[in-house]
N, C-alpha and C positions, 0 to 999 in steps of 0.2 A: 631491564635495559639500563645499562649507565648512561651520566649524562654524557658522558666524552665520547659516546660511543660517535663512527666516524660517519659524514653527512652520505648518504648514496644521492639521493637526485634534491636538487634546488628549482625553483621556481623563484627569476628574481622580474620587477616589474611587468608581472603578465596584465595585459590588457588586449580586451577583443570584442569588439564594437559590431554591432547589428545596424540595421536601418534604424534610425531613432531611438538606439538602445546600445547604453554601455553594459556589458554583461559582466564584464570583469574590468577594475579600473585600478591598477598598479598593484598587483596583487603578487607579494611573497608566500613562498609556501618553502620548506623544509622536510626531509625525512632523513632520521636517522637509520643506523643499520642496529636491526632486531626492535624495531619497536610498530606498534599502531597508533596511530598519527589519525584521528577524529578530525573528518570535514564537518562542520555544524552551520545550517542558516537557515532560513526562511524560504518557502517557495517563492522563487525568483531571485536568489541572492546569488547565484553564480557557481555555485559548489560543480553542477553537472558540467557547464560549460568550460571553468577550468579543468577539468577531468577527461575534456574529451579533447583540449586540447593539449594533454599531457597524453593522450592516447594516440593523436597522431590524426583524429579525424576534424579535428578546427586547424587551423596557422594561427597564432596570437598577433597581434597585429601591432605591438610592443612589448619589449621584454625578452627574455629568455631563459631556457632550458638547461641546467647542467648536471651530467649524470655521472656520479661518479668523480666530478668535479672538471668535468670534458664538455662544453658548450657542443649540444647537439641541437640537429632539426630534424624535428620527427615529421614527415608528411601524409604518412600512412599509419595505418593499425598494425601492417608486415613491420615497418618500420619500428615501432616500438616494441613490439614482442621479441624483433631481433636486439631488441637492448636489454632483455631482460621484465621485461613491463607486461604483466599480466591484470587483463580486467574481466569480473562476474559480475554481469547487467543483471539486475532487478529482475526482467525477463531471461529465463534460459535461455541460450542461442547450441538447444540441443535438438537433433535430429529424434523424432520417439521410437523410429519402427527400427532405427540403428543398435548395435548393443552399446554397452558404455565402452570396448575398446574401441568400436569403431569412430565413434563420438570424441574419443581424447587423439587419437592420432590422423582423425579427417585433415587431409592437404599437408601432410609430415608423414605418411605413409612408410614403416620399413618396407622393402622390397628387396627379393630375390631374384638372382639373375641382371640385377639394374631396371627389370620394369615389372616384374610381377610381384603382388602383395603376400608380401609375409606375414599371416594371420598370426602364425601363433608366435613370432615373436613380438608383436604389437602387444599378445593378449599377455605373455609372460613380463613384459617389461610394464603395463601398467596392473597386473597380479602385484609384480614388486613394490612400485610407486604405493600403491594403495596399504601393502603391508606395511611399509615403513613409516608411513602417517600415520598407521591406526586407522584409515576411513572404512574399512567394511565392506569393499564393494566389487561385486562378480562381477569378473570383468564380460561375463560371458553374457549378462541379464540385458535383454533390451530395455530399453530408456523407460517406455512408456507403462512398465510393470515394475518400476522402481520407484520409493518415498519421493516428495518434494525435496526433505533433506535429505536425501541420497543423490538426486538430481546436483544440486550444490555441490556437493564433493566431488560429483563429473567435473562440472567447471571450473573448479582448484585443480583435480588432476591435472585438465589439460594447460591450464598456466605451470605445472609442475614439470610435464612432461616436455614442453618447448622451453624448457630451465629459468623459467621466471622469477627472479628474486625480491621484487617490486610487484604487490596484490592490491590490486584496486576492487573494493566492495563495494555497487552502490546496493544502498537498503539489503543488504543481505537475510534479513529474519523479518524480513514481509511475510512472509508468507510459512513462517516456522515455528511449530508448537513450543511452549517455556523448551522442555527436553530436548528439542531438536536443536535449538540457540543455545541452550548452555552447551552440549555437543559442539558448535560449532567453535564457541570460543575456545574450549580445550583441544581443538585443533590446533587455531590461530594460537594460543599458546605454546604448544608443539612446534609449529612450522618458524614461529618468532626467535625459540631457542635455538633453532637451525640458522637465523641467523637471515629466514625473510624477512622482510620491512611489507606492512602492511598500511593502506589506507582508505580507513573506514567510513562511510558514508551513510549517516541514516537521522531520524528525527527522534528517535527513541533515547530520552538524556539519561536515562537509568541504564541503559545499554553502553553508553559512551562512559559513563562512569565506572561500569565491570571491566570492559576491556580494553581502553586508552589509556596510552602512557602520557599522551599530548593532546589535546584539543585545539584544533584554529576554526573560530566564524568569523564567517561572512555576513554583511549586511548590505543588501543593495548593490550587490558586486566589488564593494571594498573587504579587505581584510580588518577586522576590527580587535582582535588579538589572538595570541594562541598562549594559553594556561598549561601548568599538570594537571594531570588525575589529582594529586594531593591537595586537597584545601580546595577543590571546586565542588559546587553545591547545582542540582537541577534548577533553583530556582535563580542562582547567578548565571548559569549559561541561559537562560531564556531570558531573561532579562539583557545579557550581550548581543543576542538573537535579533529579539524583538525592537528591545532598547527601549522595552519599561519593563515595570513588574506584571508577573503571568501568573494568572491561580492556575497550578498546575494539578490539583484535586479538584473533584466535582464537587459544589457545595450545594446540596440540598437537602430539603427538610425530609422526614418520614412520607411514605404515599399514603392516601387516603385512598385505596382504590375501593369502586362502587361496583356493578352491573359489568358484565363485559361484553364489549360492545363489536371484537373480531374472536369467531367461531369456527374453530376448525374441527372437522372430525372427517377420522379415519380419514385420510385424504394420501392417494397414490396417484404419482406424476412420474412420465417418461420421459425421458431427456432425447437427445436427436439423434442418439443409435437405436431410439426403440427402446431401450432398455429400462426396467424402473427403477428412477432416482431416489422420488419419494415415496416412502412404503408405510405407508397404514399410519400418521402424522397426524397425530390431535392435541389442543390445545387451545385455552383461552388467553385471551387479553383484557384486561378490564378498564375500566374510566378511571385518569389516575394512576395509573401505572406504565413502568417500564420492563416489557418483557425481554427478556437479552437471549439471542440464541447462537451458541460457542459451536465450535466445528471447525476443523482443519480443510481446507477448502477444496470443492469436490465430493464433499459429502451429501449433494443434494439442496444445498442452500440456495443457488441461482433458480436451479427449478421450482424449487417452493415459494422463490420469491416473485416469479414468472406467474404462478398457477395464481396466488393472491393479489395479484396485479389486473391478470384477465390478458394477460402475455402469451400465456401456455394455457391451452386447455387441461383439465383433469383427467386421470382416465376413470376415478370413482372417488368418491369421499364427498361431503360438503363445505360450502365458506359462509359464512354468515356475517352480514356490516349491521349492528343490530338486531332490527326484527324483520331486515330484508335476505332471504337467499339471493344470492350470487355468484352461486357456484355455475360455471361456464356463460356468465357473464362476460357483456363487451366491454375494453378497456374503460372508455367512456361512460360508460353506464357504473361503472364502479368506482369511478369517482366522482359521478355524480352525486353518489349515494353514500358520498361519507369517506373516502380512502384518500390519505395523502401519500404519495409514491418519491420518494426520495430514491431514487435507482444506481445500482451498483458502480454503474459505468453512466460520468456526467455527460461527458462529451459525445458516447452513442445513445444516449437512451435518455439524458436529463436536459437536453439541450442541440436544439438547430443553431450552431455555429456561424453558420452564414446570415443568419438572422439579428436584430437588433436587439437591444435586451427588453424591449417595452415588447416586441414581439413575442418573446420568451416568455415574456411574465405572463402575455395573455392566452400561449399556446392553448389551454383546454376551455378558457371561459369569453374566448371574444367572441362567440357568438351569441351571448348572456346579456342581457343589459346590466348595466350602463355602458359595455362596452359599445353596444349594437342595438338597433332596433328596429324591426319590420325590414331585417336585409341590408341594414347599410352599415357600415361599420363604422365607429369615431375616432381617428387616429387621434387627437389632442386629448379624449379622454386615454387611452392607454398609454402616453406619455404622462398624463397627469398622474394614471393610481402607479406605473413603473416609475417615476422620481419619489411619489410617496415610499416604495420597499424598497427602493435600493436606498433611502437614507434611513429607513427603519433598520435595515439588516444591514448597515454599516460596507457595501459595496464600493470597492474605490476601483477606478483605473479608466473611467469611464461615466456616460450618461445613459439617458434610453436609448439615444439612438445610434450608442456603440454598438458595434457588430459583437458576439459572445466570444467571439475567436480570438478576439485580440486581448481578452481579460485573462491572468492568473487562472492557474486551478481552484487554488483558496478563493476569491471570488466568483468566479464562476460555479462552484459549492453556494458560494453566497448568496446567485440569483437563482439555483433549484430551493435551495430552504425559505426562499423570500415567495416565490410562487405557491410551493407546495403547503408552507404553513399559513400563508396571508389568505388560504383561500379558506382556513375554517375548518379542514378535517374533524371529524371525530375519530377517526381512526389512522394513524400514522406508520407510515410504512418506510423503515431507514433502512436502508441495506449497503453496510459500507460507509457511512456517513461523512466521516474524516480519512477516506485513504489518499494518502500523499500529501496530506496538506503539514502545516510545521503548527508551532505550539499556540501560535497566535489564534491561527483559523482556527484549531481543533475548540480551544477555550469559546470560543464565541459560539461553534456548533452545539458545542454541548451544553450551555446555559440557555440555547433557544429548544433544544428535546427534554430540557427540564422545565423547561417555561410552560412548553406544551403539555407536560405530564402533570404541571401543575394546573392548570385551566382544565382537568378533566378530562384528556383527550388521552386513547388507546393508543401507547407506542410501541410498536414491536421494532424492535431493536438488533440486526443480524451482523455482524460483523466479526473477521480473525483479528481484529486485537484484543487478546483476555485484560488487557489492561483497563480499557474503555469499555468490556461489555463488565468486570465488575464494580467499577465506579460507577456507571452511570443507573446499573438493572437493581430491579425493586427484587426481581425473580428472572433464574436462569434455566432456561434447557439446554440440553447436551445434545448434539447431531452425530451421529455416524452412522457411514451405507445406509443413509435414507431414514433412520431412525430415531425416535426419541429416546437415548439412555438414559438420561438423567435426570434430574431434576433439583435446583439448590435457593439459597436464600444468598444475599450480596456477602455473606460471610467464609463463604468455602473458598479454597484454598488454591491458586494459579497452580500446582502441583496436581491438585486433584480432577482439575477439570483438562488439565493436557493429559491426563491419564485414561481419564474416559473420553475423550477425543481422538486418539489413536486407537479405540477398544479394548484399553485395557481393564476394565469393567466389566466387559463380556467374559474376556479371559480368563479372570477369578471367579467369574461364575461357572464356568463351565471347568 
């Protein structure tokens, strides 16, 4: 992309204010034509809510829009798609049991006659689409028997197909193996040469460093600069981020691991169609270590993290916390007995929202003294040991007796790690640990699972970022359709383990 290349859409002083909350506060934004333009900030700095009011779903409540160099108001998502303005949310907004033509031309239907559906020119026209990017994709296949990145390329087509020349990504390669994200950006390369303008949305700054021509963060809802690609560094945009210095690598020493203190064998679990997830899954964890387990999501990891939680029953196999069984064990009883549960999903499963966080903190042990005794509960004590971990685990936005709803995701992460570790695990259960949160949080989680790991306590480790499951793991297992393939030391190769993550280890074997 040249620099003269000409401006398509400006954002000049966008500001747009919530109840007690500026979200975005004078904020310019630029895009030129043919290039990707990197949104970068902190959770809560405004990226999304500028984005959604560039999509037509907020009003700005100063400032404005010009596309093309034509001062518009966008009020709708119709509204901006008819300017050209395509957006792929984090979450697909794809129907499954639909195929993918019917999926890219839903509510833009061809029709014959003037009202009946012209299938097969919907299926030849985005046949074509699909051929002319390169994406690979039957038009014919339903949604729900296609890749996750296959899925993604539905939601470019249909910004392609309603002639979108304007690509709003947020976090696009959440949820994408290394090969499925390098895939993508040689699309975006592709599509950029044609002369879309792209902008990208994500927390991942070795990402923004492969495919941005331009970077702008946000801090705190302000604009704080926008750099090139050239001459930017990971550890200078997180520091613009954050607005100090950020150990962006895991520092810690060798493990020492002892005895292992979580026991799995053979262990098969059925998910909610009946079906089995996890198939014949064994493995230890030991004191002192971090076991990391890689997999493309859907491979049975939620269930295995359900069946070792005491979430999901088993249908056979064993769990062991020590020298206790617990296999089809109640929740409660399995943490009593040793398991810290850091759960995938904070907001459904790591936290009562409506509750305070002195609440939160005592959700498993207020019936335990010091909280309680002989029946009566001490509310000043659970305010006392909740202001002790929320200033241990560095919790801002809030007291005990904030409600958890009104806090950040990054903190609210803050008050599951301050409950689940302040209560003494030997055995620690992270699933997802840092999803969504920006480089600040991530830094702070991961030096309290090495903290853990250092104090002797068993962390099993499950998370889709291969970035953080090989920094952080002492030892790695490979999952797929419910399976252990693999098995690595921190030294094998993000190449290797997307390889065996899609089965292509099986593959060669057979």
């Amino acid at each position: 992309m040249a620099d003269d290349s000409p401006v398509v859409l400006e954002l000049r002083g966008i500001t747009k204010r919530f109840p007690g909350v500026v979200a975005n506060d004078s904020v310019d934004f630029d895009l030129r034509r043919g290039e990707v333009h990197a949104l970068l900030g902190e959770n809560g700095a405004g990226k999304s809510t500028l984005m959604n009011v560039l999509y037509g779903l907020y009003q700005p409540d100063e400032g404005e829009i010009l596309i093309k160099g034509e001062p518009v108001r966008l009020h709708s998502p119709k509204d901006a798609i008819g300017r050209g303005i395509g957006m792929v949310h984090q979450h697909f907004m794809l129907i499954p049991v639909m195929t993918v033509a019917e999926n890219i031309v839903l509510a833009t239907e061809p029709t014959q006659a003037g009202f009946l559906l012209d299938y097969r020119a919907a299926s030849e026209r985005v046949r074509e689409l699909s051929r002319s990017f390169n994406f690979a994709i039957d038009p014919e296949a339903r949604v729900e028997s296609i890749t996750v990145g296959q899925q993604q390329r539905v939601e470019i087509l249909k910004a392609l197909y309603r002639h979108a020349d304007i690509l709003i990504l947020d976090e696009p390669t959440a949820v994408l193996t290394p090969q499925e994200a390098g895939e993508l950006f040689e699309i975006l390369r592709n599509l950029t040469r044609e002369g879309m303008s792209v902008i990208f949305i994500t927390h991942k700054l070795n990402e923004v460093l492969d495919i941005a021509d331009r970077i702008t963060v946000l801090r705190r809802g302000k604009m704080i600069d926008t750099v090139t690609r050239e001459g930017a560094t990971e550890e200078g945009l997180a520091r613009l981020m954050v607005g100090r210095d950020v150990l962006l690598r895991v520092d810690k020493p060798p493990a020492q691991p002892g005895e292992p203190l979580l026991s799995v064998e053979d262990l098969r679990v059925v998910d909610d169609r009946g079906l089995e997830a996890v198939r014949g899954v064994s493995f230890d964890v030991r004191a002192g270590e971090i076991l990391g387990i890689a997999g493309v999501d859907g491979n049975g990891q939620s269930e295995l993290i359900d069946a070792l939680s005491g979430l999901r029953r088993s249908g056979s196999g064993s769990v062991r916390i020590g020298e206790h069984d617990v296999t089809g064990a109640a929740p409660s009883t399995i943490l009593d007995l040793g398991l810290g549960h850091i759960p995938e999903d904070r907001q459904r499963r790591g936290l009562v929202l409506e509750f305070s966080l002195a609440e939160n903190v005592a959700l498993h042990d207020y019936d335990k003294a010091p909280d309680s005794r002989w029946g009566w509960l001490f509310p000043r004590q659970l305010v006392r040991r909740a202001r002790e971990l929320l200033s241990q685990f560095d919790v801002r936005g809030g007291g005990p007796q904030t409600r958890a709803a009104a806090l950040s995701g990054g903190n609210q992460q803050k008050v599951v790690l301050a409950r689940e570790i302040g209560r003494g695990p030997s055995v620690l259960l992270a699933a997802q640990p840092t999803r969504g949160l920006d480089v600040g949080a991530i830094e702070f989680v991961h030096r309290r699972l090495v903290e853990a790991r250092d104090d002797a306590k068993a962390v099993l480790l499950v998370s889709l970022e291969l970035e953080e499951i090989l920094s952080l793991s002492d030892r790695i297992l490979v999952i797929y359709e419910g399976q252990i393939v693999a098995e690595h030391g921190p030294d094998v190769s993000e190449e290797r383990l997307g390889i065996e993550m899609t089965g292509g280890r099986r593959a060669e074997a057979a």
